[in-house]
Structures are given as structure tokens and as C-alpha cells.
N, C-alpha and C positions, 0 to 999 in steps of 0.2 A: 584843692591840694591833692597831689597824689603821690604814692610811694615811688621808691624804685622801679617797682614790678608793673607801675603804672594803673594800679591799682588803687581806686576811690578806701581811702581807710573808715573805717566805720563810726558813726556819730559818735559824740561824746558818751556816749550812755558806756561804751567796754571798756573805758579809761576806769581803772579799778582803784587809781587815785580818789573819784569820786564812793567808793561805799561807804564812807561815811555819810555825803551826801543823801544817799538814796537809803541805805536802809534803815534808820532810826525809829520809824515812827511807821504803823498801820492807819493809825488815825492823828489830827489832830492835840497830841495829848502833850501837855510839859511834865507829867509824869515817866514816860516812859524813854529812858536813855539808849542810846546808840547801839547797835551790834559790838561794833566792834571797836578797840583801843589802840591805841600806839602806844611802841612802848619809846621809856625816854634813855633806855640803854644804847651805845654804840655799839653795833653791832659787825664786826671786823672779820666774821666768819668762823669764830671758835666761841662764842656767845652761849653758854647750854638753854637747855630749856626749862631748866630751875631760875639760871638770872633772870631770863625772859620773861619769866609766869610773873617773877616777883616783881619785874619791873611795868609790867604790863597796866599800869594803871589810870594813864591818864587820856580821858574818853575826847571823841571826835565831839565838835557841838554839833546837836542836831539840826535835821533840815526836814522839811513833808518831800515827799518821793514825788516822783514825776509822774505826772498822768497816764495810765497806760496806753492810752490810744493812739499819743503822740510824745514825741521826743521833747531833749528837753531845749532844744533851737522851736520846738512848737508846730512842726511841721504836720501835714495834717494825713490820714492815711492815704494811702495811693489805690488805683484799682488795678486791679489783677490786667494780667497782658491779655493781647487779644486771642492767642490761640490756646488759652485754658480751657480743656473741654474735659470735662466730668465725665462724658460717656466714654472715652477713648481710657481712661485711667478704669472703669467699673469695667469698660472688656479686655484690658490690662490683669487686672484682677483676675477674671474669671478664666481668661488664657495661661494662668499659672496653677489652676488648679485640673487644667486637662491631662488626661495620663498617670494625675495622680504626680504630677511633678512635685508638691505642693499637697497634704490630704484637704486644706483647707483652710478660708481667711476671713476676714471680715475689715471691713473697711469704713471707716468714717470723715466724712470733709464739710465743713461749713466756713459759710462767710457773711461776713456782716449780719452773724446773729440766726442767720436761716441755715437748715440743715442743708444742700445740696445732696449727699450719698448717704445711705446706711445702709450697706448690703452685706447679706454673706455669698462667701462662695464657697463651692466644692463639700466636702463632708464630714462631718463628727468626728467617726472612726470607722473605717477600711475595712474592719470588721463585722461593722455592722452598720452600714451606713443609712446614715440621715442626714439632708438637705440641712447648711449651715443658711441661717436668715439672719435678720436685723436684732434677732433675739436670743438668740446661740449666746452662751457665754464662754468668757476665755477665761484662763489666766494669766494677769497683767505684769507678775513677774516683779523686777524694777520700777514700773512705771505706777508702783502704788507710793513710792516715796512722794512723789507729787502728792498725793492725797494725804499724809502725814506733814507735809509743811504749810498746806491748806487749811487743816484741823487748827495746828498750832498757832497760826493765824487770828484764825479766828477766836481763838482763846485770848490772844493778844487783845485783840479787839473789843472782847468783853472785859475786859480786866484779869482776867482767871492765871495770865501768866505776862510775861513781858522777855521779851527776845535776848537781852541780858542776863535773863534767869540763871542762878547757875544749878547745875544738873545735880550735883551734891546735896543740894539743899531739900530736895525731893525726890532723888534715892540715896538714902543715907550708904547704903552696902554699896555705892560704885567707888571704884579706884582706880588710879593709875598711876604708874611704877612712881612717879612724881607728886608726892602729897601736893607741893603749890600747883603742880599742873590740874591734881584732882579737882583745886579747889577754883579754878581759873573758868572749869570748861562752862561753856552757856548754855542755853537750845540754839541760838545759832551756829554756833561750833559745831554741834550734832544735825544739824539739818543740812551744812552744807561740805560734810566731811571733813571737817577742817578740826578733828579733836585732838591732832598734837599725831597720832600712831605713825611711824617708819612704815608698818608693812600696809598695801593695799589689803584687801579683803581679812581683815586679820580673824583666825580663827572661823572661818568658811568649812574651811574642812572638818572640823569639831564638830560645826552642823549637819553637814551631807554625812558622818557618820551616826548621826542619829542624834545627836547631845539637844542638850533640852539647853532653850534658851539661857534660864538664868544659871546652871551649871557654867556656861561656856564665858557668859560674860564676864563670870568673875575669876577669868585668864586674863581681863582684861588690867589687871592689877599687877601682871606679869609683862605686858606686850613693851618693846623698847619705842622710843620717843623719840622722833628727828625733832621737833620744833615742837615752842610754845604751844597752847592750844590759842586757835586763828589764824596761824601765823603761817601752816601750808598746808595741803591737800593729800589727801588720802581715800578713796573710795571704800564705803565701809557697809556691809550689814547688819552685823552685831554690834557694833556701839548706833550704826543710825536706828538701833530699834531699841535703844534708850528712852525715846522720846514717847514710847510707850507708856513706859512706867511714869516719866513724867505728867503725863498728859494725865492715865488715873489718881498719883499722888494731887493734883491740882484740881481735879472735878470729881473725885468720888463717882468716874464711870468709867468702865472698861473702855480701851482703846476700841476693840471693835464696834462695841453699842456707839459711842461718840462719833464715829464714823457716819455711821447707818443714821444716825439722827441731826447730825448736822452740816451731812455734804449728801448721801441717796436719798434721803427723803425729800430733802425742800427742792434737789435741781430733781427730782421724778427720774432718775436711776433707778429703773423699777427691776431691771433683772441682775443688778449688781447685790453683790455679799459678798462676805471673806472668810477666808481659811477654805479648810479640806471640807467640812461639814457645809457648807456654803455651796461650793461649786456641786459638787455633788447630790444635793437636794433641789437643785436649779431644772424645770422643765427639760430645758435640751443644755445640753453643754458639750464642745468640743473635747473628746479624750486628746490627752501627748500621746504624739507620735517619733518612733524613733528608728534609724534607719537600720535596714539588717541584708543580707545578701540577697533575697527577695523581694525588697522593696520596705515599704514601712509596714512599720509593726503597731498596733497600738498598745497603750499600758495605763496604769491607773496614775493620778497626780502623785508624787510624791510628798510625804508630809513634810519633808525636812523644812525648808526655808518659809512652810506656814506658818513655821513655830516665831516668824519674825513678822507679826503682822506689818508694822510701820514699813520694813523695806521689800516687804511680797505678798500681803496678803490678801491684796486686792482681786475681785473676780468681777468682770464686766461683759457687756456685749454691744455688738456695733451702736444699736440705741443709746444705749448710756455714756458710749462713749461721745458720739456727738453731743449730747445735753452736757459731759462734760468740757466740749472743747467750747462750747457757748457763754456756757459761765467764767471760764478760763482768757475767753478773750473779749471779758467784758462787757458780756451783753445779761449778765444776772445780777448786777449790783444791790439785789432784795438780800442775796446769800453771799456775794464775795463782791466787794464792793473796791473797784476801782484802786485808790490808795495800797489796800490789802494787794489788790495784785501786782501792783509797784514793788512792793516789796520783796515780793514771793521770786521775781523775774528779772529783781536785779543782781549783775554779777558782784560774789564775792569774795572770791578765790580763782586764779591763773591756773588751767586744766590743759598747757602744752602738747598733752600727751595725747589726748582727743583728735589731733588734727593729726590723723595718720593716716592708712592706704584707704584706698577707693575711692569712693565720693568724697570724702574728709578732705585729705589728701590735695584734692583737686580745688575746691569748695570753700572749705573754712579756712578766713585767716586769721583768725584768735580766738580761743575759746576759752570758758567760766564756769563755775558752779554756782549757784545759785542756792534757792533754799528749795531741797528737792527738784530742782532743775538747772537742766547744763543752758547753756548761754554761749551760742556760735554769732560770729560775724559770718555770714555764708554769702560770699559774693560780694559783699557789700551792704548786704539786708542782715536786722537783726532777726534769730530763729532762737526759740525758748523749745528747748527739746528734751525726749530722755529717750533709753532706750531701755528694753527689757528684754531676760533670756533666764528661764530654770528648765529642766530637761522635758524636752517635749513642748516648749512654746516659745514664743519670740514675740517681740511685739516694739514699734516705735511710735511717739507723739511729735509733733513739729508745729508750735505757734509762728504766725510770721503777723507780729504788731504792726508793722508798719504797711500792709495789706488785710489785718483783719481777720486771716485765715488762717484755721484749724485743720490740721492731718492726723488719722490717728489709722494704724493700721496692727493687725494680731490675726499669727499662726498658729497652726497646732499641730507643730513639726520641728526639728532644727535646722530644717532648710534656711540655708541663707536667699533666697531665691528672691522671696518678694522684699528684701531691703532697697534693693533698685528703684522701686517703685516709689519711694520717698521722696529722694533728689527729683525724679523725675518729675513728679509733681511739682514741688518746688522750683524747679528751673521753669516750666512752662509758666507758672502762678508769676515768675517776675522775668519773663522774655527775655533767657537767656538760650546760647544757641544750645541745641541740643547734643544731646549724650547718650549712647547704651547704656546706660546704670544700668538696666534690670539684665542678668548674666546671658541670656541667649539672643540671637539675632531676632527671633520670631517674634518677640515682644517689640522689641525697638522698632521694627518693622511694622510692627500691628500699630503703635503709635503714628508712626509717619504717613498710615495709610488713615487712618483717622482725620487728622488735621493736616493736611497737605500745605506745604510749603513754611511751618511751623520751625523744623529745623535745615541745615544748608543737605542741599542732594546725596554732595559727596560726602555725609557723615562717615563714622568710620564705622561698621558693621558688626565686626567680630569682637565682645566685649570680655573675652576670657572665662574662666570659671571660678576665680578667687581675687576678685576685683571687692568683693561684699565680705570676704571674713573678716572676723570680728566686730560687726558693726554695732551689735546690742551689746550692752554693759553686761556683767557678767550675774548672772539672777537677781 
């Protein structure tokens, strides 16, 4: 069946009818109840979020989530197209750091469990430059909230928590302008933005002015409410780094140690750590870099948004990030096991907003929030992605379940430059005709001359130079 646009619509999995379906359960257990509820209010479009919260109570029955490997028609992975070539993407890469277009990148791609690339390219800091390798770390920005619905997970998993938790119960000092809303919100609701807040990023700037975490969060007791909590979307730092406090209320260990001990250790993320004291004690590490009338400048990490380990405070390097996308797509089920990533990667929230210019634009035809991850239909394949951006780095990840393949790519610069490089990869990985994503001719070009006959002759050349803004979420 196909749309208007003639367009194959994407398996059942992005029907958000189904998250009751999919997300109830980590493991087999009749203890632990559903994400999320319906409520049995009519709701006519002037409904508050007082009736909603109160009405909010009668739960979806559960269901075990879908295999991650395969859909749930059962179909089995596909193999990558025939003109996927790894080296033409690694001198992709490296052609973005010539001239200093770019100070530097690092890149990671596996499939079916084997690492294909973990390189760096170009250098540290302009200042003082040193060769970026497999072992450079970054900072990963956004793309650590993956690793906080990961953690929480796996706490599901042991018993330590369950995904209906509510957040109140385990910090008593949170509020929201709505006492039944307060009392409503989950760790679901907190993992997939979904805690009821009107504004995006609420209270962001409290933090880039220096405010100490738990000072800011208890504005959150002031922030106004469009909808129940689950009931819409809002992209968040400070309340998604509730799940902090949660996570130590529930195990009597810091959010960072519980990191470190039960997602870098066992997958051997040997040169991962978090916060400001982390990156900075790390052998090599890439400084931010930021632009100035003479090119880039480098500068030190800012502390602001370490102060939210859950939604930044992740530090990785090419290495680690492949040994993450390995486990991520199912090939470590000693540490995240299958079910657990079903859940993690099913959509549970409508993110409209996501499918905007450039690659999106083109690319995605519905998009989701997940638990710490976005959920695109991109072309027709499903893609488990996030994106990351605090001053001085960038960085995007891209799972494609239904081929098995991992992308993980990080700068340390605000160049929009290497975002290109994601679709790109992605379109050749499922043979589709080709595109300049990446902003100059020379790149697209340096692809075509790579794999000859991969895209049609007469592509179009000139891909503009604001084709890629905004592509990474905002820190």
C-alpha cells in the first residue's frame, strides 16, 4: 500500500496507537505495568491538565515488545546496498577537515556487530594541534540522554525501578504548577519529554547563566502546562535530568558512578567519562572550537550543561562509541539485552516538528520520541537517532534496525558541515539515489568519484550552504 506521495508508509512499529503495545514490559515480568495510560475523559479541546492528570488512570494491558532485530510482520534484516563503501565516507571525513574547514571529527560505523570505521580526523585544538584518533574524546552533548534511558533500563530490569515509577515518590522537592500533574509524572514521561511543560527547553538559559542544577529545577514548580503529563512533547534538559536524582534515590549511587559501572565498564568504553573533570583528565581530548573573524578559535568546555549529567554529561571517543552502537544494536545482550532495547527504541510521543529543512525535510516522513531517543521513518526504513549540540561541539548517532547498522559521528566545532555526512551514509547503506547532503560540491564529488555509478550523472552539484542548519537538537 502506498500513500499519495507514493510513498511505501512505514511498518507498523510508528503507529503510536501501538505504545502500549511495545513499551510495558523490559523483561518478562506480570509485575511491572505499562508506560503509559488513557485517559477516560472526552476530551473536546478545552480539557485542562488538572482533569486529564485526574482522569489519567486507567492503564493500556500489557504486551513483551518486539524483537529488536525484526519487525513485528517478523521480517528479517536486509543487507546494506551494493555501493556502501566505508572508505569513500572515512575520506569524506577527512576531506572535511582539510583547511581547517572543520578543526576535527571522529567517526564511528558498524554492522552486524563488527566495527567497520573508528577513526579520527583533523585535530584537537588549532592551537595546539594534536592528531584526533580512535581515542580522542569528545563531548557528546544530547546524545548522553541515550545513556540515561539505557541506565534506567536496566534498573527496570533488575527490579530497582519500573517505568511507571512516579518521579515524586523519589524526589519528594519536585513540583509542578499542577499538584495532580506533580503527582501523575513517571520515569517515562521524563525520558521521553513528555512531562506535561508548554515551553521547550524550559529554563535552559538559567543554566547557560551559570544556575546550579537543583536551584533551577525548582522553577520547575513555576513553568506553565499545555497537557497532562504523557500526553505531549516537549524537549527538555532540566527536568530530563530528573532522572538523575531518580536513578540515586533508587540505588544509593551517584548517577555518574552508575553510569561508569553499568554501561562503560561492561561494554569496555575505555576512554569514556562524564562531566568537566572527566573530559579534561582524559589522555587526548578534542577542545570546542568557535568561530571568529579569523577562523576558529579554541576555548575551554563550558561547565554549564555538565551540571545536567543525564541530558550532557556524557564524554566519548570514536572507540567507545562503536562498542556503543554494537550493544545498541543488539549484538551485547550480556549488558542490554534485546527486549530492554525494544523498549528503549519504541516510539512514544508525535515529534512533527523534527521533519523540517535539509535532509529531514527531504527524508523523514514521521517522527517520534522515544526513551532518550528520536524515532524517524526515513525513506521508508526505520532510523533510532539523536542528535547533539553545546558550544563548541556537535555530534549525531543513527541506528538502522532493519539493516543492523550503526553511525555515530562528533565535532569539535559548530560547524554545521559534517551533518551531511549522516544522510549520506544512510542513503547509500539503503540504495537510494544520491544527494549533496554534505554543504560543498567537493565532497559530493569526492563521493561519486569513490563509487562510480552509485548515484545518477546528472545529480545536482551545488548543495547551498544552509541546507544542514539546525540539525543537532539544541545541547
Amino acid at each position: 500500500m502506498k500513500d499519495k506521495a507514493g510513498r511505501r508508509p512505514l511498518r507498523s512499529t510508528f503507529r503510536i496507537g501501538l505504545v502500549g503495545l511495545l513499551l510495558p514490559l523490559t523483561l518478562s515480568s506480570t509485575a511491572q505495568t505499562p508506560l503509559r495510560w488513557t485517559s477516560t475523559a472526552q476530551d473536546n479541546g478545552t480539557t485542562s491538565a488538572t482533569t486529564a492528570s485526574v482522569n489519567a488512570a486507567r492503564y493500556v494491558s500489557p504486551t513483551q515488545p518486539r524483537p529488536y532485530l525484526a519487525s513485528l510482520s517478523g521480517q528479517t534484516v536486509q543487507p546494506l546496498a551494493a555501493g556502501f563503501d566505508v572508505a569513500a565516507f572515512e575520506k569524506m571525513a577527512e576531506h572535511l577537515t582539510v583547511g581547517q574547514r572543520v578543526p576535527g571529527m571522529a567517526m564511528a560505523i558498524v554492522h552486524n556487530g563488527r566495527v567497520l570505521s573508528a577513526r579520527g580526523y583533523g585535530v584537537t585544538d588549532v592551537a595546539a594541534p594534536q592528531p584526533i584518533d580512535a581515542h580522542t574524546v569528545f563531548r557528546l552533548a544530547s546524545l548522553s540522554k541515550a545513556f540515561a534511558s539505557t541506565l534506567t533500563g536496566l534498573m527496570v530490569q533488575d527490579g530497582s525501578l519500573r517505568w511507571d515509577s512516579k518521579v515524586s515518590q523519589y524526589v519528594p522537592g519536585f513540583q509542578l504548577s499542577d499538584p495532580n500533574a506533580t503527582s501523575h509524572v513517571t520515569v517515562a514521561d521524563v525520558l521521553s519529554h513528555s512531562v506535561g511543560l508548554q515551553a521547550h527547553n524550559a529554563f535552559d538559559r538559567d543554566i547557560e547563566a551559570n544556575g546550579e542544577y537543583y536551584d533551577v529545577a525548582r522553577k520547575l514548580a513555576y513553568a506553565p502546562l499545555k497537557c497532562a503529563p504523557g500526553d505531549c512533547y516537549a524537549y527538555q534538559n532540566v527536568a530530563f535530568s530528573l532522572i538523575g536524582d531518580v536513578v540515586f534515590a533508587a540505588s544509593g549511587t551517584f548517577y555518574d558512578q552508575a553510569v561508569d559501572r553499568r554501561i562503560f565498564k561492561p561494554l569496555g568504553m575505555n576512554d569514556a567519562s562524564m562531566g568537566l573533570a572527566g573530559i579534561q583528565a582524559s589522555t587526548r581530548w578534542a577542545r570546542p572550537h568557535v568561530r571568529s573573524r579569523n577562523g576558529w578559535v579554541s576555548s575551554t568546555p563550558k561547565p554549564t550543561y555538565y551540571r545536567l549529567p543525564p541530558a550532557a554529561g556524557v564524554n566519548a571517543s570514536a572507540s567507545d562509541l562503536a562498542q556503543w552502537l554494537i550493544a545498541q544494536t543488539g549484538h551485547r545482550p550480556d549488558v542490554l539485552p534485546a527486549p530492554l532495547l525494544a523498549t528503549l527504541h519504541a516510539p512514544v510521543v508525535t515529534t512533527p516538528g523534527e521533519m523540517r529543512g535539509g535532509w529531514r525535510r527531504e527524508r523523514i516522513h514521521s517522527a517520534s520520541y522515544a526513551l532518550g531517543w528520536r524515532v524517524f521513518d526515513y525513506a521508508g526504513h526505520e532510523v533510532v537517532f539523536h542528535a547533539g549540540a553545546v558550544q563548541g561541539y556537535r555530534g549525531l548517532v543513527a541506528l538502522v534496525p532493519g539493516q543492523d547498522l550503526g553511525i555515530a559521528l562528533v565535532w569539535n566545532s559548530d560547524s554545521s558541515l559534517p551533518s551531511g555526512l549522516l544522510p549520506t551514509i544512510l542513503d547509500r547503506a539503503m540504495g537510494l539515489p544520491g544527494q549533496p547532503w554534505v554543504e560543498t560540491p567537493a565532497d559530493y564529488d569526492l563521493l561519486l568519484a569513490e563509487s562510480p555509478g552509485a548515484a545518477p550523472a546528472d545529480a545536482p552539484k551545488d548543495s547551498g550552504t544552509s541546507s544542514q542548519r539546525g540539525t543537532a537538537s539544541p545541547h
